[in-house]
C-alpha positions in Angstrom: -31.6 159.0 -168.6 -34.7 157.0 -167.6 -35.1 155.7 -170.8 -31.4 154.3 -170.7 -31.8 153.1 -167.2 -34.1 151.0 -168.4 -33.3 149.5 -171.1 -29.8 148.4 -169.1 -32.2 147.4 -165.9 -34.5 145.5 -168.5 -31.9 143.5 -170.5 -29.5 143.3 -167.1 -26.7 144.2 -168.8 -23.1 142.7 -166.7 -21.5 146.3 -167.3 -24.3 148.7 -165.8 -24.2 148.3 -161.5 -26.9 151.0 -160.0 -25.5 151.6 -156.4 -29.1 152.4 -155.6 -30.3 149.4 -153.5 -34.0 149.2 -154.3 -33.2 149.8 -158.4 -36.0 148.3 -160.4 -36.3 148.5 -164.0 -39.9 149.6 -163.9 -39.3 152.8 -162.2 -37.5 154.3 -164.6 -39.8 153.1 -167.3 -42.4 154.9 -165.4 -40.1 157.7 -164.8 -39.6 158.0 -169.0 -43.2 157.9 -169.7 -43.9 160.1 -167.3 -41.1 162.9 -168.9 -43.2 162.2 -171.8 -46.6 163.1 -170.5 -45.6 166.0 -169.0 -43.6 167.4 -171.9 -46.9 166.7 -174.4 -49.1 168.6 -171.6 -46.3 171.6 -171.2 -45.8 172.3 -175.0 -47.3 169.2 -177.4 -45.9 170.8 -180.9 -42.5 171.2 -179.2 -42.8 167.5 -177.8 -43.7 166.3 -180.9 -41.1 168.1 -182.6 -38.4 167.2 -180.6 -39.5 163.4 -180.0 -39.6 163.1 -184.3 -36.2 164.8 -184.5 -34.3 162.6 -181.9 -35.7 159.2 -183.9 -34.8 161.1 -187.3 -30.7 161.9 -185.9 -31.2 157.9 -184.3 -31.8 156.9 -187.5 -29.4 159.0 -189.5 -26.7 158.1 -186.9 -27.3 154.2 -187.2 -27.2 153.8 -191.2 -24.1 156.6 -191.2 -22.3 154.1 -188.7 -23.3 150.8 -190.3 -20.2 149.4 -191.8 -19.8 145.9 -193.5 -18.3 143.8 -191.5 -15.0 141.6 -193.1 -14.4 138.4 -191.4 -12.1 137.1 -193.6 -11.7 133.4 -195.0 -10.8 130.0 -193.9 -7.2 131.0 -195.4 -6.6 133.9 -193.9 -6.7 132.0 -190.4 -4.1 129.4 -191.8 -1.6 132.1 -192.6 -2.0 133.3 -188.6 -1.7 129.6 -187.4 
């Protein structure tokens, strides 16, 4: 959740509107890296682990989705004029 507050706070993205009033982007950035720290102190295999496997589904998810986009031809767009 930190992680994806930030990236919304950093890039100020129109759609995401934090109701907190003092929201700043670098506090969940701290906030993630923090989660982090304390995970790899708690169990550092099982961070490891679990950090390697959530970029290995990312990565499996984005080249299963990853679709070729058709944008036609100039014709096509005279047929619909």
């Amino acid at each position: 959740i930190n992680f994806s507050c930030f990236l919304l706070g950093f890039i100020q993205s129109p759609g995401f509107r934090p109701t907190f009033k003092y929201f700043h982007w670098s506090v969940s950035l701290f906030g993630c890296i923090w989660c982090l720290a304390l995970a790899l102190v708690i169990d550092a295999p099982m961070a490891v682990f679990t950090v390697a496997l959530f970029c290995i589904l990312l990565y499996y998810n984005h080249k299963m989705t990853e679709k070729q986009k058709d944008w036609g031809d100039v014709f096509d767009s005279v047929k619909y004029n």
